[in-house]
C-alpha positions, -999 to 999 in steps of 0.1 A, spaced: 229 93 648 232 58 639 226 46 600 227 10 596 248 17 566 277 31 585 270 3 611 279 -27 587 308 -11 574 326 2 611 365 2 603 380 -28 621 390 -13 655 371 19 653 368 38 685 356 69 697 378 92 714 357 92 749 351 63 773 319 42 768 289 45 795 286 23 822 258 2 817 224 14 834 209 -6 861 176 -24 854 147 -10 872 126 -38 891 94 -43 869 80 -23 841 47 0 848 14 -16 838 -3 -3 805 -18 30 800 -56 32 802 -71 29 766 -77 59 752 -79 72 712 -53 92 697 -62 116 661 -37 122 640 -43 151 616 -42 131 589 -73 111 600 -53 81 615 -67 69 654 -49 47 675 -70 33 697 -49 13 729 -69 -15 743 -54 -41 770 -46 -67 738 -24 -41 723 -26 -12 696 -50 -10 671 -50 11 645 -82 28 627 -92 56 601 -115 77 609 -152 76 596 -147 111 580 -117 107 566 -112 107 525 -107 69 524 -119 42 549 -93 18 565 -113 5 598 -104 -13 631 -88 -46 627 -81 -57 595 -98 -40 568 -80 -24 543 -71 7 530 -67 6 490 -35 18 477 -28 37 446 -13 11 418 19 2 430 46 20 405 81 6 402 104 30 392 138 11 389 147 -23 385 177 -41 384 188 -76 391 228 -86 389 246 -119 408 244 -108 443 209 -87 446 177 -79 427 167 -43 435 129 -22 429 122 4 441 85 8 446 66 39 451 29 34 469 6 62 480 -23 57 506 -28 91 513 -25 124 498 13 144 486 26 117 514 39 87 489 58 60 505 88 50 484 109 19 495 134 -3 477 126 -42 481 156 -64 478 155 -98 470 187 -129 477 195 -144 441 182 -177 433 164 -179 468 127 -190 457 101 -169 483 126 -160 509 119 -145 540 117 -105 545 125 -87 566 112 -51 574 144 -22 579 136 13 595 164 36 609 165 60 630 152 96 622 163 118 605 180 92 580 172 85 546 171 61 523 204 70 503 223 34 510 202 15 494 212 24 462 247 13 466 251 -20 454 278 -29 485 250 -26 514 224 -45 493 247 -74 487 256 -76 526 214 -71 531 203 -99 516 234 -123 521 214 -142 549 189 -155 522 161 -130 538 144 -102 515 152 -66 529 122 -37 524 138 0 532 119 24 540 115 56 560 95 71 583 69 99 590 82 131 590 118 116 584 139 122 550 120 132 515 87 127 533 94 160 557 101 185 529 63 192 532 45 222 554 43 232 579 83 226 581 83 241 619 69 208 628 93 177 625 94 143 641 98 149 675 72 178 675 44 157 663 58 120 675 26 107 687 14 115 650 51 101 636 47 72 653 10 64 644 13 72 608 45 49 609 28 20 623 -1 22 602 26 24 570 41 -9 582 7 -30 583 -2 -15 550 34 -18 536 28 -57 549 -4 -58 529 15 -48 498 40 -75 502 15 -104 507 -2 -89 470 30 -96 453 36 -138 459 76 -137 456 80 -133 491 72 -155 522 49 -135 540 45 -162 571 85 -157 581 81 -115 584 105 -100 604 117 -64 611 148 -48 622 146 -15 637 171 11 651 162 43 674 133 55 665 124 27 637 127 4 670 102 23 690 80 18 656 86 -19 653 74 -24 688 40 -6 682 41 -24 649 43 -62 661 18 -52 687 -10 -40 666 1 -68 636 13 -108 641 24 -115 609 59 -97 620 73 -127 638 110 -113 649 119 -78 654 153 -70 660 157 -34 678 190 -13 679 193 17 708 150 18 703 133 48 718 107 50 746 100 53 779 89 91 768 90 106 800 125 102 803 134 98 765 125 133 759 144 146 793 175 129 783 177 129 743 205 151 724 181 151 698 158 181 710 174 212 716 176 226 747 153 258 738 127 233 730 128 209 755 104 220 782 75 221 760 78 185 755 84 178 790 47 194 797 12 173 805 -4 182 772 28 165 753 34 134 777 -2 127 781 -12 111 742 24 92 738 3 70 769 -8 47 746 22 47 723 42 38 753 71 8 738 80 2 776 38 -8 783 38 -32 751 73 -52 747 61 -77 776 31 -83 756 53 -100 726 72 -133 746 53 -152 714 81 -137 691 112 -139 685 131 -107 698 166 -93 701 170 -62 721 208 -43 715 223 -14 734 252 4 716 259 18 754 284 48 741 263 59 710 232 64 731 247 72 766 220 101 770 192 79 771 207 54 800 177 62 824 154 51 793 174 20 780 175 4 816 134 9 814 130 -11 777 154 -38 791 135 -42 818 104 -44 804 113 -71 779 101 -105 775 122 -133 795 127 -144 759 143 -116 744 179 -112 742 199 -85 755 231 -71 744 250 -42 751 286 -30 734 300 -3 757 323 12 726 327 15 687 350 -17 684 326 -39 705 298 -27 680 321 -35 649 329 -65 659 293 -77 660 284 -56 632 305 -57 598 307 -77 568 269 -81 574 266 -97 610 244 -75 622 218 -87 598 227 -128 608 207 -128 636 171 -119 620 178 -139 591 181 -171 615 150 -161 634 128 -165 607 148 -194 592 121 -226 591 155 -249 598 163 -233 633 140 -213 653 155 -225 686 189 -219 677 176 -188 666 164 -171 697 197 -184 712 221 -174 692 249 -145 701 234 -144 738 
């Protein structure tokens, strides 16, 4: 597992003690979309797959109404629970509740003296958690770009799994993880735009393994993210879930079956990361961390824009080279900067 907290603070020359995969070959073209179909989350949430993208609905029934397109689903009061502003960072963290016993807490962090910066959107992997942000070191290096940083977890990932059933985790439900998430990010975006010390027209987010596969989905269903920056993203399901050290090998076949592959269709990444040339998009491949997913990696590359950039780092000191003292956060930060949006998408190529 990769946690963008141990990522920006790599030892200089760290290694691991295998060799690096090669890098995977690129498949010709990616597959057209799936068919659009509806997916139902328990919780009430449809996502509804149409040939413009992902849309993302509540159904009639449910307990509160959030509808197709735009309309919005009225959070609880917002409730800040810890403040604290210093020289290098200002620091909240936010707790905001759309939905019953499943509060979203997230810590927005804001550059000093930086009037309506820029923000930018961070979700790791699961299972992580959201333990880094309170250390003062990984804020400062956050926000050092002059862009905001909102942290935040996912469905079914951290404090918001210690709820029944706990048989069930991401994986096992991942077309509902992966709805819910999406949804939280368009209403997380609402929240921001509400508060008017942040520049909600330069939205970016950065997102690594599964929080990639999310921001995909996410800038497909919502324009106002206009970069996403994706580290080792899942997707391409079919052979994701084949390959992935994640699932145990007791478990695996089930997820291999019809009745599993068939609803993650529509939340396909590898189907909707052509559809996004408009933004601004940087696609990276730490080769040796993820080297059981080549057969999926090759398929994301593939299917990316002809404006996205690519990278790969075949070993740890590649990676930390790119990464510490806060570079891996440079690249977003420039994309959304008003000053230089071409040398932006060209920058680190």
């Amino acid at each position: 597992m990769v946690v963008l907290a141990f990522i920006a603070g790599i030892p200089a020359g760290a290694q691991e003690q295998q060799p690096a995969a090669a890098k995977p070959s690129t498949p010709a073209a990616a597959q057209e979309p799936a068919a659009p179909a509806i997916i139902k989350t328990p919780q009430g949430i449809e996502l509804v797959g149409t040939e413009d993208g992902v849309k993302l609905r509540r159904a009639k029934e449910s307990y509160t109404s959030l509808t197709l397109e735009g309309s919005e689903l009225r959070p609880e009061p917002p409730m800040s629970t810890d403040h604290e502003k210093n020289a290098d960072f200002e620091r909240e963290l936010v707790r905001l509740q759309w939905r019953p016993s499943d509060p979203i807490d997230m810590y927005v962090i804001k550059p000093p003296q930086v009037e309506k910066p820029p923000v930018v959107l961070y979700l790791e992997s699961f299972p992580s958690d959201l333990d880094h942000y309170r250390k003062n070191e990984f804020c400062k290096t956050l926000v050092k770009n002059g862009a905001a940083a909102v942290g935040f977890v996912s469905a079914r990932t951290g404090y918001r799994a210690e709820r029944p059933p706990f048989s069930k985790w991401f994986v096992s439900e991942l077309p509902e993880s992966l709805a819910v998430t999406v949804h939280d990010v368009q209403l997380i975006l609402n929240y921001l735009e509400t508060r008017g010390d942040l520049d909600m027209t330069r939205a970016g987010m950065f997102g690594q393994g599964s929080g990639g596969a999310i921001a995909i989905l996410a800038a497909a269903v919502d324009p106002r993210l206009k970069a996403i920056d994706l580290l080792n993203p899942w997707g391409d399901w079919p052979d994701w879930l084949a390959e992935c050290a994640h699932i145990p090998k007791e478990e695996r076949d089930k997820y291999l079956k019809p009745e599993f592959l068939k609803p993650l269709e529509t939340l396909e990444p590898v189907n909707y990361l052509p559809k996004l040339a408009s933004r601004a998009i940087r696609i990276q491949f730490w080769d040796y961390e993820h080297r059981d997913t080549q057969k999926a990696s090759a398929k994301l590359e593939a299917a990316a824009p002809a404006t996205a950039k690519i990278a790969h780092y075949p070993n740890g000191k590649a990676m930390q080279e790119v990464a510490s003292e806060g570079r891996l956060f440079e690249w977003i930060a420039d994309a959304l900067s008003p000053q230089k949006p071409q040398q932006a998408a060209k920058k680190m190529m």
